[in-house]
C-alpha positions in Angstrom: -2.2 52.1 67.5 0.6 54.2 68.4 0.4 53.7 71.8 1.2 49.9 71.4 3.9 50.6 69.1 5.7 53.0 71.7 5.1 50.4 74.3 6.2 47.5 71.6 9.6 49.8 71.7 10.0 50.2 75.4 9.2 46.8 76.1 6.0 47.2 77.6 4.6 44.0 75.9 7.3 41.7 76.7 4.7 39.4 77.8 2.0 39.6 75.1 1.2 36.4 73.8 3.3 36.1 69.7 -0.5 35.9 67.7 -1.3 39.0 69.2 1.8 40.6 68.3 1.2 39.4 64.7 -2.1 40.8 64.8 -0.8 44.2 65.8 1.9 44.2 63.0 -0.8 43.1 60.8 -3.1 45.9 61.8 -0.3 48.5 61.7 1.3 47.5 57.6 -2.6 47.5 56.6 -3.3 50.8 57.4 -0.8 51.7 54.4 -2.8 50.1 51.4 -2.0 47.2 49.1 1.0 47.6 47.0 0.4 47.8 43.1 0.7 44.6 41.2 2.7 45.3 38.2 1.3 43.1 34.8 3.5 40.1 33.5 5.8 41.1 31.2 5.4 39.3 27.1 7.6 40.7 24.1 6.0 40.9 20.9 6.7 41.7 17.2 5.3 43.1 14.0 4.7 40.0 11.6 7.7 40.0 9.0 7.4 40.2 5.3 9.4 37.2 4.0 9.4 35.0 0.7 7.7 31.8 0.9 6.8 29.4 -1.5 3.3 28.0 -1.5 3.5 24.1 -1.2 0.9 21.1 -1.2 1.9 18.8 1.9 0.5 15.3 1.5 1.2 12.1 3.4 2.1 8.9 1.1 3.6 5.4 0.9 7.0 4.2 -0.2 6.5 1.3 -3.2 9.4 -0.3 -5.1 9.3 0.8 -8.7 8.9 -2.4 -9.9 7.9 -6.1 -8.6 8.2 -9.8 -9.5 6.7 -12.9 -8.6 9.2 -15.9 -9.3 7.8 -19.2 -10.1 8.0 -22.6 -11.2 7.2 -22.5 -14.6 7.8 -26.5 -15.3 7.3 -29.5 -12.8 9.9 -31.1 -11.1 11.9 -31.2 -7.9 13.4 -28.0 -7.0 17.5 -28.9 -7.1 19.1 -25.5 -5.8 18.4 -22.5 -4.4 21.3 -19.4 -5.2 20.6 -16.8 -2.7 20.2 -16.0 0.4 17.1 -14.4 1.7 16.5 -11.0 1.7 19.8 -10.5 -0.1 20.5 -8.0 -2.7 20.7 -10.0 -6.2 22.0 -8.6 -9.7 20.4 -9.0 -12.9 20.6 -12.1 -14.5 22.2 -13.5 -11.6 20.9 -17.4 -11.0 18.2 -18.2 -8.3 16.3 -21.4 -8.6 17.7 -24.8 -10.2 14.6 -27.5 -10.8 16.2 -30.3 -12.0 16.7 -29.9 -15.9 17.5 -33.8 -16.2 14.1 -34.8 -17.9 14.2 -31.8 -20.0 17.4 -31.9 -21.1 16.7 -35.9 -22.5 13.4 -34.8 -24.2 15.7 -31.8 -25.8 17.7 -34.5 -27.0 15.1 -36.7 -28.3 13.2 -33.8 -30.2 16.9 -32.6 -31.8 17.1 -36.3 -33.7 13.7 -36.5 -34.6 13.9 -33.1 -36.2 17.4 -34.2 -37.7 15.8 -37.4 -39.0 12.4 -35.5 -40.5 15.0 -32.7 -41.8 17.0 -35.3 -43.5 13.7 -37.5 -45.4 12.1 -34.4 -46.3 15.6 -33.1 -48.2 15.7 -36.6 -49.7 12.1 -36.9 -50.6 12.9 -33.2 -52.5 15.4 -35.0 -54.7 13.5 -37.9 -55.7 10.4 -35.3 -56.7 12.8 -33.8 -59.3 13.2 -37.5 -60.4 9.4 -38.2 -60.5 10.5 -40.8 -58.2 8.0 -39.9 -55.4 4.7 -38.2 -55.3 4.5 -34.6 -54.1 1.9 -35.7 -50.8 4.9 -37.3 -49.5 7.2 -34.4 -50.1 4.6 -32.2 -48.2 3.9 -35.0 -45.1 8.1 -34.9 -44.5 7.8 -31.4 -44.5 4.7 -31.4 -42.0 6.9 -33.8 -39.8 9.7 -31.7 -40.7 8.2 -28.5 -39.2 6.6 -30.4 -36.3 10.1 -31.6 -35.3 11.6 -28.3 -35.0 8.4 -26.9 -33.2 8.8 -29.4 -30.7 12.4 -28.8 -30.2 11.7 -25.3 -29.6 9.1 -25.9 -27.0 11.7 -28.7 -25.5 14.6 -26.4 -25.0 11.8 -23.4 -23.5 11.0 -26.1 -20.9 14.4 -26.1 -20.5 15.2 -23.0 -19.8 12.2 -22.6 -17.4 14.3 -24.9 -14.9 17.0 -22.2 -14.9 15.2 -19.1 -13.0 17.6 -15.9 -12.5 17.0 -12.1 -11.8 14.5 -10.5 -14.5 16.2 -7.2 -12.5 18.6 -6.0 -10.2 17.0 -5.5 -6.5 16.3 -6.9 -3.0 14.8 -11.0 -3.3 12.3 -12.0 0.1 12.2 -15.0 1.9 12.4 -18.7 -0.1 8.9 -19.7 -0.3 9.6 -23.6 -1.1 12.7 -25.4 -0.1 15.1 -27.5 -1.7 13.9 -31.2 -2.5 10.2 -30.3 -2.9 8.0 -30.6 -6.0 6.9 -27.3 -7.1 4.9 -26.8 -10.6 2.7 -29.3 -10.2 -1.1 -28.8 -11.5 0.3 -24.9 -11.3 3.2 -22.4 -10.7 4.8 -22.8 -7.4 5.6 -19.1 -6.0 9.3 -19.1 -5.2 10.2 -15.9 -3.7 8.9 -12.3 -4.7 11.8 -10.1 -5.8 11.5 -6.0 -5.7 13.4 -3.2 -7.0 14.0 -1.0 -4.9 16.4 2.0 -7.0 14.8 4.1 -7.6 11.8 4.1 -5.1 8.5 4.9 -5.9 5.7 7.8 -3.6 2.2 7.5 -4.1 0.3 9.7 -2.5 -3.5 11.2 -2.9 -4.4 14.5 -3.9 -7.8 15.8 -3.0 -10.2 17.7 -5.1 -10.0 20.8 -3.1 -6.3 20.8 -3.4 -6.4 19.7 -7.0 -8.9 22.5 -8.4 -6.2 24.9 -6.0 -3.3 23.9 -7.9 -5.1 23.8 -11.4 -6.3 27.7 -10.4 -2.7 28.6 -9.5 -1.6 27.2 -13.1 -3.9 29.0 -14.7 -2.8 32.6 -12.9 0.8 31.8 -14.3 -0.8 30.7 -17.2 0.3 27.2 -17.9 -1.4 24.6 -19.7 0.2 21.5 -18.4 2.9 20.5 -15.6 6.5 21.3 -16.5 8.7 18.4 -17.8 10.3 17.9 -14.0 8.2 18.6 -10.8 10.5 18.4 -7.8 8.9 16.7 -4.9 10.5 16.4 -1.2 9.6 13.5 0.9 11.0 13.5 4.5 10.5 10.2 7.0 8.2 10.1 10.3 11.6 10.7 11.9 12.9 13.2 9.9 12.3 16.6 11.1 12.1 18.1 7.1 12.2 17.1 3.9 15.6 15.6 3.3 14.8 13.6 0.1 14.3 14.7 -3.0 13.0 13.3 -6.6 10.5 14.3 -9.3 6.7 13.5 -9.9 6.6 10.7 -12.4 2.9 9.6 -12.6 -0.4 11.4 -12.6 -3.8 9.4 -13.3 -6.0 10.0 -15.5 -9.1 11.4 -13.2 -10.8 11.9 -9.6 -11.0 8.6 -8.0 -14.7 9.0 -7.9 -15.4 7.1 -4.3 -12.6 9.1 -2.6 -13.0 12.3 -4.3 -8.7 11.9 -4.4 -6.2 11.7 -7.7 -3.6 9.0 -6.9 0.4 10.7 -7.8 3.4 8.7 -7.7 6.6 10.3 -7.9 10.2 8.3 -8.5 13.5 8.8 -6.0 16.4 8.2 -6.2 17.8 5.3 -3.2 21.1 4.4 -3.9 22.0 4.3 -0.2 19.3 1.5 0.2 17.7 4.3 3.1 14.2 4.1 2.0 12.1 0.8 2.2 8.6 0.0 0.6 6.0 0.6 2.8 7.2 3.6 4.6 5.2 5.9 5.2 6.3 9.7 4.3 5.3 13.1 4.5 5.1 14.7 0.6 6.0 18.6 -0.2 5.8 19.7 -3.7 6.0 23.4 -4.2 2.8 24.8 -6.4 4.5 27.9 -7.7 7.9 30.4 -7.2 8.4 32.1 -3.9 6.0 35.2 -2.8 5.9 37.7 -0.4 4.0 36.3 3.2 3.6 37.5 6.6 5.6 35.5 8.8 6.0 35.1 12.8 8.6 33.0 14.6 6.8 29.4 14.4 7.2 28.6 18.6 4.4 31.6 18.5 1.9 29.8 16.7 0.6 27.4 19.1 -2.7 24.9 18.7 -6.1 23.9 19.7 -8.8 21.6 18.4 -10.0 25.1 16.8 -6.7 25.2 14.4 -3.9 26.8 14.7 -3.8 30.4 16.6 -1.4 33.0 17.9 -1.9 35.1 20.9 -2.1 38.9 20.6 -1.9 42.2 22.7 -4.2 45.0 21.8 -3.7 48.8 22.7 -4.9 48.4 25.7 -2.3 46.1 26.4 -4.8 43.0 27.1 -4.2 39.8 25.4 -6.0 38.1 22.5 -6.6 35.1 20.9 -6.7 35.0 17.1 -6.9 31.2 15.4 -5.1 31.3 11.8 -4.1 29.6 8.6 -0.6 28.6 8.2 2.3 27.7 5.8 5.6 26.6 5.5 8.6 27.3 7.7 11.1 29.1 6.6 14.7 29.7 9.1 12.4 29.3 12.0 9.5 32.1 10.7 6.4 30.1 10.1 4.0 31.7 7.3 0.9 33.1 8.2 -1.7 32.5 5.2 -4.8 34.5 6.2 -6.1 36.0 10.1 -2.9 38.6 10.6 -1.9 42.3 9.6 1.1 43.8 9.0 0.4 46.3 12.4 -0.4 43.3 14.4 1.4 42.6 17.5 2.3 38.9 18.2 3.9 37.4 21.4 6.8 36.4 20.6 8.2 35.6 24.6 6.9 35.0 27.5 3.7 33.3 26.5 3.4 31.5 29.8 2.5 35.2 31.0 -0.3 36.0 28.0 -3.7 34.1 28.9 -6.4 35.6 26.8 -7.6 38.5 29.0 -5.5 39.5 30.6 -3.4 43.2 31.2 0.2 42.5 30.5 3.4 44.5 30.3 4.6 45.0 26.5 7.9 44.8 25.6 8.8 45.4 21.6 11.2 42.6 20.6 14.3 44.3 19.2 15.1 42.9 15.9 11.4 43.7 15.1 11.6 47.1 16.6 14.5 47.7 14.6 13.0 46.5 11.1 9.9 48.0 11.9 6.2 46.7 10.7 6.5 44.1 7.6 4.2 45.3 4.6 0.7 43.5 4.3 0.7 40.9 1.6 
C-alpha cells in the first residue's frame, strides 16, 4: 500500500479512474481500526424525600343543588310570560300569568255567600237564646257557614295558582308553552324547569376498594366518623389542577350493591356562574395529613398499557425499565407510591437516549448530587 501512496504523492496516478482512488483511501483508513463509539449520555437522580398528602381522585358530574318543575296548576289560557329564557331570575320574582279573570269572579261569589251564611248563622244564634228557632237550624247555618269559608279558601288558592313566581333564586330554561295556549287542562302543563345553580352540587362514585382504603386509613388515625368539613377540590376537563374548592356534603347510606360504588356529593360555592350542571369534573379529596414519599420529577415517569413506569440505569450503566404506582404532584415531583428505593437512579434527561438495554453514559443531575440520596419511606 505504500507504494501507491508515494505514487498518489508524486502524481503517478493522475490517471486512475476516482472509484479506485476511493477504494485505495478506503483500504488505507481501514487498516487503523474502527474508532470507539462513546454511549449516549442520560442524567439521573436519587428519588427525593418530600411531603405528600395521600388523596382519592375520582371523576364526577356537576348537578344544581336544587331543581323545579313549574306548572300550570289551574286551567286557563296562559296570559303572560315574565322572563326571558335562560335568564337568571330572583326569588319571588313573577313568571307565568294564566288569566286570573274566572277565578277572581268565583273568589268574589264565594266571599258573599260566606258573608250571607256568616250573617244567618249569627242571627239564627240570637233567636236560639229567644227560643225563637230550633237548634238544627242553628247548626245547618253553621254547616253552610263553614262550607262558605272553605270554599273561599279553595277560590282564592285557585287564585293564586294563576300567579306562578320563583320558589328560588337561579337560572329558568327555555318556555315550554307560549302565550295564548291552554295549559292545565286534564293535567299540569310544564312551563319551564328552573335550577339553582349557587352553590353547585359534585356527585361522584367511590368504589369499594377505595372505600375499605379510606375507612382503614381512619381507623390508623383513629377516627370514628368524618370531620365536620371535608375539603374537596374539583378542577374542569380544561383545567390543568384543581382550582375549585368546596366541602363533602352528602354520603349515602351503603354500597350501591349492582356497582359495587357509594354515591358522594359534595356542595361549591359558584358565585361567578363558572360551573354549569352537567359538567363533568375531576374530584381530589385528601384522605389524611401530609407524609413523607419518594418523589421524582413527574416528565420522568412516562406510560404504557402496563401502568405507569420510569426508566433506570443499573451499575453497569445499562438501562432498565421499572413500571410503578404513583401519586400526586407536588411543584413538578410526582410521588412514587410503591416500585422505587431511596438508592435508585432515575433518568431524569435525556430519555430519548435510555432504551431498555442499552450502555449509556451517566451523568449525576446536580441538585440531586448535591442533596444526596432521599431516605426510604
Amino acid at each position: 500500500m505504500k507504494p501507491a501512496l508515494s505514487a498518489l504523492r508524486t502524481g503517478v496516478l493522475v490517471g486512475v479512474p476516482a472509484a479506485v482512488l476511493a477504494a485505495v483511501l478506503a483500504a488505507c483508513g481501514g487498516r487503523g481500526g474502527a474508532t470507539p463509539t462513546t454511549p449516549p449520555a442520560v442524567t439521573v437522580a436519587h428519588p427525593q424525600l418530600l411531603p405528600f398528602r395521600d388523596y382519592l381522585e375520582v371523576p364526577g358530574n356537576t348537578a344544581a343543588s336544587r331543581t323545579v318543575n313549574l306548572v300550570a296548576r289551574v286551567q286557563g289560557y296562559l296570559r303572560k310570560i315574565y322572563f326571558r329564557d335562560g335568564s337568571l331570575v330572583k326569588a319571588g320574582e313573577p313568571l307565568f300569568l294564566i288569566e286570573p279573570d274566572s277565578y277572581q269572579a268565583t273568589v268574589k261569589l264565594n266571599e258573599a255567600q260566606l258573608h250571607q251564611a256568616q250573617a244567618e248563622f249569627e242571627r239564627q244564634k240570637r233567636l236560639i237564646e229567644a227560643n225563637a228557632t230550633s237548634k238544627s237550624t242553628v247548626e245547618s247555618w253553621q254547616s253552610q257557614r263553614d262550607a262558605a269559608a272553605a270554599n273561599t279558601e279553595l277560590a282564592q288558592l285557585n287564585l293564586g295558582y294563576t300567579h306562578i313566581s320563583a320558589p328560588f333564586a337561579g337560572r329558568i330554561g327555555r318556555r315550554q308553552v307560549d302565550e295564548g295556549n291552554l295549559v292545565g287542562n286534564g293535567g299540569a302543563t310544564q312551563l319551564a324547569t328552573l335550577e339553582q345553580l349557587e352553590p353547585m352540587y359534585v356527585y361522584f362514585n367511590v368504589n369499594e376498594r377505595d372505600l375499605l382504603r379510606v375507612r382503614q386509613q381512619m381507623a390508623e388515625r383513629q377516627m370514628t366518623k368524618l370531620p365536620d368539613v371535608v375539603p374537596v377540590e374539583i378542577g374542569l376537563q380544561t383545567d390543568s389542577g384543581y382550582p375549585y374548592h368546596g366541602t363533602l356534603d352528602f354520603v349515602d347510606t351503603g354500597v350501591n350493591t349492582s356497582s359495587g360504588t357509594l354515591q358522594v356529593r359534595a356542595s361549591f360555592p359558584n358565585d361567578n356562574g363558572a360551573l354549569l350542571p352537567g359538567l363533568f369534573v375531576k374530584v381530589r379529596i385528601a384522605t389524611g395529613p401530609p407524609r413523607p414519599m419518594l418523589a421524582v420529577p413527574d416528565v420522568a415517569v412516562g406510560h404504557d398499557q402496563a401502568g405507569p413506569y420510569v426508566l433506570l440505569v443499573d451499575a453497569q450503566s445499562l438501562v432498565t425499565q421499572r413500571h410503578v404506582q404513583i401519586g400526586g404532584v407536588l411543584n413538578g415531583m410526582r410521588a412514587i407510591t410503591q416500585g422505587l428505593a431511596a438508592d435508585d437512579r432515575v433518568v431524569v434527561d435525556g430519555l430519548l437516549n435510555a432504551a431498555p438495554g442499552n450502555r449509556v453514559t451517566v451523568l449525576e443531575h446536580a441538585a440531586a448530587s448535591a442533596a444526596g440520596p432521599a431516605g426510604s419511606r
